[in-house]
Backbone bond lengths (Angstrom), bond angles and torsions (degrees), N, CA, C in turn:
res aa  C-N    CA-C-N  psi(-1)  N-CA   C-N-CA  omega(-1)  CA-C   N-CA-C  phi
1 X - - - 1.451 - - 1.525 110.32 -
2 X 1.465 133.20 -28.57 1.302 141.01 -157.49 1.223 87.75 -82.44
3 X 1.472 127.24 -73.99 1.286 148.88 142.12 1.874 129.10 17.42
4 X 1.469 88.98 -42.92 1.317 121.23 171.01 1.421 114.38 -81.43
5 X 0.857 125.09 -61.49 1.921 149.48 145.21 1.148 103.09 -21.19
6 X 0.867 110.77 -82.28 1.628 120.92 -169.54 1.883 103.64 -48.88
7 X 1.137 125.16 -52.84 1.415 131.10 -172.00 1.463 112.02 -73.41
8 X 1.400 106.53 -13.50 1.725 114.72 -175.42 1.527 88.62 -85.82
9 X 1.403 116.15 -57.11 1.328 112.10 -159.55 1.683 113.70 -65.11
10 X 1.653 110.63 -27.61 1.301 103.83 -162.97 1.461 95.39 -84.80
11 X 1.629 129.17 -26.93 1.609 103.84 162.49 1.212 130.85 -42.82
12 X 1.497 116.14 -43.79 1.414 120.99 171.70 1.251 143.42 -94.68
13 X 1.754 80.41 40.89 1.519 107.53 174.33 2.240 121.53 26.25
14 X 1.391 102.11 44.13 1.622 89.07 -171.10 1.146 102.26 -137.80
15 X 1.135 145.76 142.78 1.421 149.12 -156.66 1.889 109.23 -77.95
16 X 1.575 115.49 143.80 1.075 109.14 -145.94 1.601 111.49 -67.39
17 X 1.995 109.12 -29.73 1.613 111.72 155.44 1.288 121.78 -26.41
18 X 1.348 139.09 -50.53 1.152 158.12 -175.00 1.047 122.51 -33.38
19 X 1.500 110.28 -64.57 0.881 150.29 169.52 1.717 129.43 -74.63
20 X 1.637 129.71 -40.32 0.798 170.96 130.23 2.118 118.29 -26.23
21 X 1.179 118.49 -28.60 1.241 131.74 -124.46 2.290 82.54 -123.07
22 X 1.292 99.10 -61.69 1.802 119.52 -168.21 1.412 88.19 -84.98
23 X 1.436 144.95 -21.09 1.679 135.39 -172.12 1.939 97.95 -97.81
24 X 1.062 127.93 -38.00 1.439 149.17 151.59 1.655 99.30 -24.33
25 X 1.540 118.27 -76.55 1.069 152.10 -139.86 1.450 101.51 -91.67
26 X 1.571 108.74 -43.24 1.596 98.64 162.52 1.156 121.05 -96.96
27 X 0.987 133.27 14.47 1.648 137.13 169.26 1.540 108.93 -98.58
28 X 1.629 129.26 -21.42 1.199 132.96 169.17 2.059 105.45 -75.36
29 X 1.271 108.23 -48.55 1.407 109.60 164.44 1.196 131.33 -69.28
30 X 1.648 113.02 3.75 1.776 102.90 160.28 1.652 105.49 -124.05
31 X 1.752 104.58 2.86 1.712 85.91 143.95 1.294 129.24 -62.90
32 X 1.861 84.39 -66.44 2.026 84.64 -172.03 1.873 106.29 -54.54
33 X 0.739 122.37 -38.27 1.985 124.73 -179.67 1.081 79.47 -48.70
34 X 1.646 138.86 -116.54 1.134 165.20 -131.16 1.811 94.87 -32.39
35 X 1.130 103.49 -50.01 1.407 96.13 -157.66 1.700 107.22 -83.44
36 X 1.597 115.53 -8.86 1.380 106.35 -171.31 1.664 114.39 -100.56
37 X 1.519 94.06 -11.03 1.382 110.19 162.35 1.754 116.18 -85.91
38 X 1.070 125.46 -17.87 1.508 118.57 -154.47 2.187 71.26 -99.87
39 X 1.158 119.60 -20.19 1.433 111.98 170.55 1.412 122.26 -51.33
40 X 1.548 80.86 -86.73 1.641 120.98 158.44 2.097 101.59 -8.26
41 X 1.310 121.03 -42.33 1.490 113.30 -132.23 1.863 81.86 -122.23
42 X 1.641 121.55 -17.50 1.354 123.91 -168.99 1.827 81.73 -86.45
43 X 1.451 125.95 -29.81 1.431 108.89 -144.05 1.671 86.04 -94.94
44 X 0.753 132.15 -37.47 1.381 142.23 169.82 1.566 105.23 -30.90
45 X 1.395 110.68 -85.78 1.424 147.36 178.64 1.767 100.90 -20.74
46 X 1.858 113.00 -57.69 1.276 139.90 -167.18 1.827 81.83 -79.05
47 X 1.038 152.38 -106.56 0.984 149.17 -175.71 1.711 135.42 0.36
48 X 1.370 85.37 -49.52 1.374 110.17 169.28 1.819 118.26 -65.05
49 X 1.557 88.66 -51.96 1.852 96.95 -176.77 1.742 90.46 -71.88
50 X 0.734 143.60 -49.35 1.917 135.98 173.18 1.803 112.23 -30.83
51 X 1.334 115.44 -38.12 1.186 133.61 -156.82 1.524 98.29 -79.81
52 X 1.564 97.81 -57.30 1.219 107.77 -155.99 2.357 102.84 -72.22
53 X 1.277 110.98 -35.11 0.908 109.38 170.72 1.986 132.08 -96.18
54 X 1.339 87.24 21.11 2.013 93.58 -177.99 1.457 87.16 -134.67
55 X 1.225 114.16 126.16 1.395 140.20 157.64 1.107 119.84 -87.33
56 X 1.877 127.94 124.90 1.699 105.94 -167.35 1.299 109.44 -102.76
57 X 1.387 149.94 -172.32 0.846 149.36 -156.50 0.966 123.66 -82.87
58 X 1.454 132.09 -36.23 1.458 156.72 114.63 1.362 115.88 -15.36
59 X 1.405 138.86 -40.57 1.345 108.27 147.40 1.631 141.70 -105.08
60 X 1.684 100.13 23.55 1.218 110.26 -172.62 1.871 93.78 -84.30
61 X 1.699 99.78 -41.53 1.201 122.97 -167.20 1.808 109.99 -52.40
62 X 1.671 108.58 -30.69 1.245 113.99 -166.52 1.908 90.49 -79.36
63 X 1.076 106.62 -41.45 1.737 108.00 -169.21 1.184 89.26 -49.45
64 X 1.436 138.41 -54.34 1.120 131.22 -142.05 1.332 133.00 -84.51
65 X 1.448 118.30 -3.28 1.176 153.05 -156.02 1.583 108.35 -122.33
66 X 1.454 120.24 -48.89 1.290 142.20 174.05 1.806 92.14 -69.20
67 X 1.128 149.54 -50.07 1.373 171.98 124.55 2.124 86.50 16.30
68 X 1.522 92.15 -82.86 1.156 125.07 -173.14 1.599 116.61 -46.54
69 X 1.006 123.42 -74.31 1.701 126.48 155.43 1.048 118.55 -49.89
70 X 1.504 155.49 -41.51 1.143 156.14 117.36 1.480 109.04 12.71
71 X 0.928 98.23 -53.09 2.238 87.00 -148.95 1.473 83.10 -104.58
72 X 1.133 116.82 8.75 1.658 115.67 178.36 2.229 112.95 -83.79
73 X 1.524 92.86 -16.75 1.651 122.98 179.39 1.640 92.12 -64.99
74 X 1.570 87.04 120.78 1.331 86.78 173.48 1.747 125.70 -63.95
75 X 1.246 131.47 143.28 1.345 123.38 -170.76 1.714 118.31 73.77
76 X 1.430 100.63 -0.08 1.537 100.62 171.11 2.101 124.25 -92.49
77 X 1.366 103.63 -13.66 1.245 102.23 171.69 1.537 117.13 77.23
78 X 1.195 107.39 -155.42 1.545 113.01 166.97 1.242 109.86 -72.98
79 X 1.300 138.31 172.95 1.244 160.94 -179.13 1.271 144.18 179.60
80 X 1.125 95.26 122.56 1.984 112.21 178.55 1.295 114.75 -88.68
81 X 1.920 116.66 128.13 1.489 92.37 165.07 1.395 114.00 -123.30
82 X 1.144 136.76 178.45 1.546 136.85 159.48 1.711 115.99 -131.70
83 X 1.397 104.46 121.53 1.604 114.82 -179.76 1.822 97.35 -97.45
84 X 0.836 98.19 143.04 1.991 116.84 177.39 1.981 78.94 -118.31
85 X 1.457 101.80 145.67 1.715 120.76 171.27 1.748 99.36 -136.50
86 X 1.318 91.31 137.07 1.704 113.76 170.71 1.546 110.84 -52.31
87 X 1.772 96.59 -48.07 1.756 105.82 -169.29 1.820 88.29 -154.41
88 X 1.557 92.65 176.89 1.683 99.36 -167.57 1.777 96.67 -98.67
89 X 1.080 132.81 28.19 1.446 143.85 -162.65 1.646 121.23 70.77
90 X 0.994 95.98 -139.70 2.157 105.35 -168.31 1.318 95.01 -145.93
91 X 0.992 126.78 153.83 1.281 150.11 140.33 2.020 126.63 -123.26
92 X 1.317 103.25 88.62 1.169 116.94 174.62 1.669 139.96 -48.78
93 X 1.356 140.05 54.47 1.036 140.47 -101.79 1.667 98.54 -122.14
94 X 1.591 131.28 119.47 1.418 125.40 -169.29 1.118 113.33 -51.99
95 X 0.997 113.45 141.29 1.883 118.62 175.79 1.734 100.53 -125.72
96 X 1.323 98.65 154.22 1.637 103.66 174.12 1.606 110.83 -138.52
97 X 1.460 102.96 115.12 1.595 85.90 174.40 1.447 116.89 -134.11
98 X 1.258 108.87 172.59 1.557 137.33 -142.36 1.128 105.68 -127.62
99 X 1.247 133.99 100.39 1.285 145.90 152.22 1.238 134.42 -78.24
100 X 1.653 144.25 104.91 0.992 137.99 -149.29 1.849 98.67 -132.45
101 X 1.297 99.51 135.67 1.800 106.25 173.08 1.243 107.32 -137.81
102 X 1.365 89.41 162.96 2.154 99.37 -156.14 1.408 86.59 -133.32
103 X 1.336 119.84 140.40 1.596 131.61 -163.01 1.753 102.23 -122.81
104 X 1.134 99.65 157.34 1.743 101.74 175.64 1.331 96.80 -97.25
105 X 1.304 128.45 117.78 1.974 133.16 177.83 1.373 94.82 -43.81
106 X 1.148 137.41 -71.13 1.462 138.44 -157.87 1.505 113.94 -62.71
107 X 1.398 117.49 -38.48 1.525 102.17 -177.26 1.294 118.45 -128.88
108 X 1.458 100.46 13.33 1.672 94.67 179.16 1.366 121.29 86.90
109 X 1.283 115.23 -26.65 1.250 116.24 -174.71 1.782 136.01 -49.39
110 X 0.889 124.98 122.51 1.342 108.55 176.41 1.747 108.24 -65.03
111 X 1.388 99.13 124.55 1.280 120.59 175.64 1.667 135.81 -96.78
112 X 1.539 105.19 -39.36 1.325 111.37 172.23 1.565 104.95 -160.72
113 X 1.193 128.09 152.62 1.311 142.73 177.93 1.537 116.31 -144.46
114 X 1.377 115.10 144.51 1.754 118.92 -164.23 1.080 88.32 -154.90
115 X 1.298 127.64 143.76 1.677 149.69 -160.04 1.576 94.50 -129.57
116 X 1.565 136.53 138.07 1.398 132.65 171.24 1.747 89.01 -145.52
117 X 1.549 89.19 112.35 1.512 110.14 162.98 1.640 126.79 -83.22
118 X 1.560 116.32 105.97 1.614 91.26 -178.24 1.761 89.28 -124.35
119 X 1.845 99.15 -178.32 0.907 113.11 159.85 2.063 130.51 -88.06
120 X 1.393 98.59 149.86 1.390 79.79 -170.89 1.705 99.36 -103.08
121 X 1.692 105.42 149.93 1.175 112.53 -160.64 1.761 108.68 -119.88
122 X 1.304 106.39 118.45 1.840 106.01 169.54 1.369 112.24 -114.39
123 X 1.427 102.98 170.62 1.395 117.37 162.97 1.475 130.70 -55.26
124 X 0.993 109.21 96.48 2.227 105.71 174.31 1.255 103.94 -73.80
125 X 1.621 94.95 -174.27 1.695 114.38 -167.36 1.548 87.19 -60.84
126 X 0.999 139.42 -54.65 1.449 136.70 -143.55 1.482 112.52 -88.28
127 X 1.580 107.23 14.73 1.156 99.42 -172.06 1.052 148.33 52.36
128 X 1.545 111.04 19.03 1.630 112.25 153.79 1.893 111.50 -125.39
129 X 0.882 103.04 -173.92 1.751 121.86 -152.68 1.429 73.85 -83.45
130 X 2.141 106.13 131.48 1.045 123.49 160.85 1.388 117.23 -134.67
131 X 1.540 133.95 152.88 1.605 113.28 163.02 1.402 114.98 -45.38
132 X 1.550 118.86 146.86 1.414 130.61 -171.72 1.960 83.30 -91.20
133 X 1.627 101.22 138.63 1.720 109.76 -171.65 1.467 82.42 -115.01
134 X 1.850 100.62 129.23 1.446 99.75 170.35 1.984 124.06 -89.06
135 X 1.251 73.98 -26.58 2.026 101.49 -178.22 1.774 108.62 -175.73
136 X 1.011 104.11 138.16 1.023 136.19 172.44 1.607 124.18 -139.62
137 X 1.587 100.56 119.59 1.801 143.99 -139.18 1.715 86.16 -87.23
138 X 0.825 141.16 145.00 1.656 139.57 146.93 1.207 108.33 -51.85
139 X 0.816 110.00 177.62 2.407 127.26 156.52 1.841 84.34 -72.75
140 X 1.452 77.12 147.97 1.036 107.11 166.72 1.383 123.64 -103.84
141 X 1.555 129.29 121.04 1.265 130.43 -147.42 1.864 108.30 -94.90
142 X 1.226 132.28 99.10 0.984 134.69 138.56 1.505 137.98 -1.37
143 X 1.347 105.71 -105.92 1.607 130.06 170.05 1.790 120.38 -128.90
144 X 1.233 110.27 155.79 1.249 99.40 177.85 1.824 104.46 -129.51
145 X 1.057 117.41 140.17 1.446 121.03 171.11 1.833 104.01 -116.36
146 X 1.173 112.49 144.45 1.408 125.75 -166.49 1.844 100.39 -143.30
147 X 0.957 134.47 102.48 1.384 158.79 146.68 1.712 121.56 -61.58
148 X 1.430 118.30 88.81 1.827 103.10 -164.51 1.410 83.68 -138.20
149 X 1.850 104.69 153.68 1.073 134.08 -170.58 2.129 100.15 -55.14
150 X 1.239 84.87 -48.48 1.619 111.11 -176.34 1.441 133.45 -57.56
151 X 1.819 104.62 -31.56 1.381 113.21 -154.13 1.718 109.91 -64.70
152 X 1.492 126.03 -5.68 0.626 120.91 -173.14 2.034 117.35 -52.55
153 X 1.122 95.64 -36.06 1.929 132.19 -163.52 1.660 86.48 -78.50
154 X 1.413 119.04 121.86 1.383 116.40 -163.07 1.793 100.13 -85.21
155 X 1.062 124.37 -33.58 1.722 140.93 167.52 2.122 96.95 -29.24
156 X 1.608 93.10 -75.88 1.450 107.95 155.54 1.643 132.10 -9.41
157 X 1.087 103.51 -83.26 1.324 141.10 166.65 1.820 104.95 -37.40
158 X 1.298 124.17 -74.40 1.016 138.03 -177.86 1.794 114.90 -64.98
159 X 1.413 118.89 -16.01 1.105 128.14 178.62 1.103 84.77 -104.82
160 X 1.277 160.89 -74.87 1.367 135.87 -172.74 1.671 126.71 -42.51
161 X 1.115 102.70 -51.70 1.541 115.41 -177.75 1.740 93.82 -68.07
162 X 1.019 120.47 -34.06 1.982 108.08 173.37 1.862 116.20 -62.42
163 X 1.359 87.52 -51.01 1.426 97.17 -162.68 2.029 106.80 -56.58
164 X 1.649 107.14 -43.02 1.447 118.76 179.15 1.354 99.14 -53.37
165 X 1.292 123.16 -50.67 1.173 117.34 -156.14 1.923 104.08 -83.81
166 X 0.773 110.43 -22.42 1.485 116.70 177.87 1.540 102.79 -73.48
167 X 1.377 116.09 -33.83 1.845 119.98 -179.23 1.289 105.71 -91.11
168 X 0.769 138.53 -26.45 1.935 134.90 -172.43 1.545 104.82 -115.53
169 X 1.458 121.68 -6.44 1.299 114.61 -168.75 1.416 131.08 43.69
170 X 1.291 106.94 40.05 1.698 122.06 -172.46 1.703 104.67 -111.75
171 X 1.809 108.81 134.04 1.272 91.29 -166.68 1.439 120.21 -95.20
172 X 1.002 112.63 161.97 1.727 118.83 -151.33 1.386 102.72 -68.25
173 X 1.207 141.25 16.50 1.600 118.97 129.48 1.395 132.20 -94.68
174 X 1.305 111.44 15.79 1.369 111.96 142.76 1.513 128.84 -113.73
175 X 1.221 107.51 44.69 1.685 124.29 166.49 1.606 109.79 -123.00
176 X 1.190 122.70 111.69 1.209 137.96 153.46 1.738 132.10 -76.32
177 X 1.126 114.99 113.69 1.728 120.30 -167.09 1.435 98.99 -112.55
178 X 1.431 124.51 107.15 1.409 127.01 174.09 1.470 118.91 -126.26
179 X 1.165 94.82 124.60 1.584 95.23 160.96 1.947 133.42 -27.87
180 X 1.920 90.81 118.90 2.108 78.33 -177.98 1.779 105.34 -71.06
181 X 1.308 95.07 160.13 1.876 102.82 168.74 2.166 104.84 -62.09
182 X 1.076 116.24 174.63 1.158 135.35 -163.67 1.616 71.79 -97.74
183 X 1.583 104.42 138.68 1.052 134.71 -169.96 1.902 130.34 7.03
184 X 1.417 84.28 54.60 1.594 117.01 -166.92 2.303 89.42 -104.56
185 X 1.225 96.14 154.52 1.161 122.71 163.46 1.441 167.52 -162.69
Protein backbone atom coordinates (compact mmCIF):
# COMPACT_ATOMS: atom_id res chain seq x y z
CA UNK A 1 0.00 0.00 0.00
CA UNK A 2 2.96 2.54 0.89
CA UNK A 3 4.34 1.42 -2.31
CA UNK A 4 1.23 2.41 -3.99
CA UNK A 5 1.47 5.98 -2.42
CA UNK A 6 4.60 6.50 -3.08
CA UNK A 7 4.20 5.71 -7.07
CA UNK A 8 0.93 7.83 -7.20
CA UNK A 9 2.68 10.65 -5.73
CA UNK A 10 5.94 10.43 -7.68
CA UNK A 11 3.82 10.61 -11.03
CA UNK A 12 2.58 13.75 -9.82
CA UNK A 13 5.66 14.94 -9.28
CA UNK A 14 4.53 17.11 -5.84
CA UNK A 15 5.84 16.74 -2.55
CA UNK A 16 4.04 14.38 -0.20
CA UNK A 17 2.86 17.71 2.24
CA UNK A 18 1.06 18.72 -0.73
CA UNK A 19 -0.76 16.37 -0.99
CA UNK A 20 -1.01 15.18 2.60
CA UNK A 21 -1.77 18.73 4.06
CA UNK A 22 -5.88 19.50 2.19
CA UNK A 23 -6.83 15.41 3.00
CA UNK A 24 -5.66 16.24 6.87
CA UNK A 25 -7.69 19.40 6.60
CA UNK A 26 -10.73 17.83 5.20
CA UNK A 27 -11.07 15.08 7.44
CA UNK A 28 -10.68 17.58 10.52
CA UNK A 29 -13.74 19.59 8.83
CA UNK A 30 -16.09 16.66 8.62
CA UNK A 31 -15.38 15.84 12.21
CA UNK A 32 -16.22 19.03 13.75
CA UNK A 33 -19.29 19.33 10.74
CA UNK A 34 -20.35 15.84 11.22
CA UNK A 35 -20.81 16.07 14.72
CA UNK A 36 -22.68 19.52 14.96
CA UNK A 37 -25.07 18.45 12.48
CA UNK A 38 -25.70 14.78 13.61
CA UNK A 39 -26.68 17.26 16.93
CA UNK A 40 -28.38 19.81 15.24
CA UNK A 41 -30.77 16.86 13.55
CA UNK A 42 -31.14 14.54 17.18
CA UNK A 43 -32.52 17.96 18.80
CA UNK A 44 -34.89 18.56 16.13
CA UNK A 45 -36.06 14.90 15.82
CA UNK A 46 -36.65 15.01 20.06
CA UNK A 47 -38.60 18.18 19.62
CA UNK A 48 -40.65 17.15 17.06
CA UNK A 49 -41.76 13.68 18.83
CA UNK A 50 -42.77 16.24 22.05
CA UNK A 51 -45.03 18.10 19.61
CA UNK A 52 -46.51 15.45 18.12
CA UNK A 53 -47.57 13.79 21.48
CA UNK A 54 -48.45 17.03 24.04
CA UNK A 55 -51.45 18.88 23.17
CA UNK A 56 -51.50 22.50 24.68
CA UNK A 57 -54.17 23.90 26.28
CA UNK A 58 -55.16 26.15 23.64
CA UNK A 59 -55.87 23.51 21.40
CA UNK A 60 -57.45 21.06 23.58
CA UNK A 61 -59.55 24.15 24.67
CA UNK A 62 -60.61 24.85 20.93
CA UNK A 63 -61.90 20.99 20.63
CA UNK A 64 -63.78 21.63 23.43
CA UNK A 65 -65.85 24.40 22.65
CA UNK A 66 -66.28 23.38 18.89
CA UNK A 67 -67.49 19.94 20.92
CA UNK A 68 -69.84 22.34 22.71
CA UNK A 69 -71.69 24.37 19.91
CA UNK A 70 -71.78 21.45 17.84
CA UNK A 71 -74.06 19.15 19.68
CA UNK A 72 -76.05 22.28 20.37
CA UNK A 73 -77.37 21.66 16.20
CA UNK A 74 -80.47 20.60 16.34
CA UNK A 75 -80.62 16.73 15.46
CA UNK A 76 -76.90 16.51 16.11
CA UNK A 77 -76.85 14.78 19.59
CA UNK A 78 -73.78 14.23 21.49
CA UNK A 79 -70.56 14.92 19.99
CA UNK A 80 -66.93 14.29 19.76
CA UNK A 81 -64.49 16.33 17.95
CA UNK A 82 -60.81 16.05 16.90
CA UNK A 83 -58.66 19.12 15.49
CA UNK A 84 -55.14 17.92 13.78
CA UNK A 85 -52.80 21.61 13.74
CA UNK A 86 -50.06 22.34 11.09
CA UNK A 87 -48.00 24.10 14.06
CA UNK A 88 -48.80 24.97 17.83
CA UNK A 89 -49.02 28.89 16.80
CA UNK A 90 -46.34 31.95 17.11
CA UNK A 91 -45.67 34.01 19.61
CA UNK A 92 -44.14 37.27 18.41
CA UNK A 93 -41.94 38.59 21.07
CA UNK A 94 -40.31 42.52 21.17
CA UNK A 95 -36.81 42.60 20.52
CA UNK A 96 -34.57 45.71 20.81
CA UNK A 97 -31.39 46.10 19.19
CA UNK A 98 -28.23 47.93 19.57
CA UNK A 99 -25.86 48.61 17.17
CA UNK A 100 -22.56 49.84 18.12
CA UNK A 101 -19.44 51.08 15.72
CA UNK A 102 -15.94 51.88 16.68
CA UNK A 103 -14.14 54.46 14.36
CA UNK A 104 -10.35 54.90 13.73
CA UNK A 105 -9.75 58.80 15.37
CA UNK A 106 -7.45 59.59 12.52
CA UNK A 107 -9.33 58.65 9.46
CA UNK A 108 -12.72 58.21 10.04
CA UNK A 109 -12.83 55.02 8.94
CA UNK A 110 -15.30 52.58 9.89
CA UNK A 111 -13.46 50.08 11.81
CA UNK A 112 -15.64 47.61 13.60
CA UNK A 113 -19.36 47.07 14.09
CA UNK A 114 -21.32 44.46 16.55
CA UNK A 115 -25.09 44.09 16.46
CA UNK A 116 -26.65 42.85 20.18
CA UNK A 117 -30.09 41.42 19.86
CA UNK A 118 -32.16 41.29 23.12
CA UNK A 119 -35.46 40.75 24.29
CA UNK A 120 -37.53 43.49 25.65
CA UNK A 121 -38.82 42.91 29.11
CA UNK A 122 -42.15 44.39 31.10
CA UNK A 123 -44.05 44.04 34.00
CA UNK A 124 -46.96 41.16 34.00
CA UNK A 125 -49.98 40.68 36.06
CA UNK A 126 -47.82 39.03 38.64
CA UNK A 127 -45.54 41.50 38.90
CA UNK A 128 -42.42 40.30 37.82
CA UNK A 129 -40.30 41.00 34.58
CA UNK A 130 -41.69 39.15 31.54
CA UNK A 131 -40.96 39.18 27.62
CA UNK A 132 -43.20 42.04 26.22
CA UNK A 133 -45.74 39.62 23.61
CA UNK A 134 -46.40 41.55 20.51
CA UNK A 135 -49.08 39.01 18.86
CA UNK A 136 -49.64 35.82 19.20
CA UNK A 137 -50.99 33.57 15.97
CA UNK A 138 -53.42 30.60 17.08
CA UNK A 139 -52.54 26.86 15.92
CA UNK A 140 -52.96 26.50 12.89
CA UNK A 141 -55.78 24.15 11.95
CA UNK A 142 -55.07 21.18 9.80
CA UNK A 143 -58.07 18.77 9.59
CA UNK A 144 -61.06 18.38 11.48
CA UNK A 145 -62.90 15.06 12.34
CA UNK A 146 -66.45 15.45 13.90
CA UNK A 147 -68.16 12.19 15.34
CA UNK A 148 -72.18 13.09 16.16
CA UNK A 149 -74.92 11.09 17.48
CA UNK A 150 -76.88 12.59 14.36
CA UNK A 151 -74.58 12.64 11.38
CA UNK A 152 -76.24 9.96 10.05
CA UNK A 153 -79.36 12.59 8.70
CA UNK A 154 -77.57 14.32 5.71
CA UNK A 155 -79.41 18.02 6.71
CA UNK A 156 -77.21 17.14 10.00
CA UNK A 157 -74.19 16.41 8.44
CA UNK A 158 -74.07 19.50 6.29
CA UNK A 159 -74.86 21.80 9.25
CA UNK A 160 -72.11 20.42 11.02
CA UNK A 161 -69.55 20.33 8.34
CA UNK A 162 -70.72 24.32 7.66
CA UNK A 163 -70.62 25.51 11.01
CA UNK A 164 -66.64 23.86 11.60
CA UNK A 165 -65.72 25.25 8.71
CA UNK A 166 -67.13 28.70 9.30
CA UNK A 167 -65.19 28.48 13.03
CA UNK A 168 -61.71 27.24 12.13
CA UNK A 169 -61.82 28.53 8.61
CA UNK A 170 -60.67 25.17 7.22
CA UNK A 171 -61.90 24.20 3.84
CA UNK A 172 -64.51 21.65 3.69
CA UNK A 173 -62.42 18.88 2.41
CA UNK A 174 -60.70 18.70 5.30
CA UNK A 175 -63.75 18.21 7.61
CA UNK A 176 -65.00 14.84 8.13
CA UNK A 177 -68.79 14.27 9.55
CA UNK A 178 -69.30 10.64 10.74
CA UNK A 179 -71.67 8.82 12.20
CA UNK A 180 -71.30 7.99 16.39
CA UNK A 181 -71.27 4.01 17.15
CA UNK A 182 -74.61 2.85 18.90
CA UNK A 183 -74.22 3.75 22.33
CA UNK A 184 -70.67 5.11 21.92
CA UNK A 185 -69.59 8.53 23.34
Amino acid sequence: MKQLWQDWLAKRKKPIQTVLFPLLLVGVMLLLFGKSFATEETEQSTASEGKQTVQSDQEKQMEVRLEAILSQIEGAGNVRVMITFQNSGEKLLATEEKTQMSYLSASEQKQEESTETSVVLAEGVTGKEEPLLLREDAPAVEGVVIVAEGAADSTVQAALTEAAQALLDVPIHKIAVLQMEKGGS
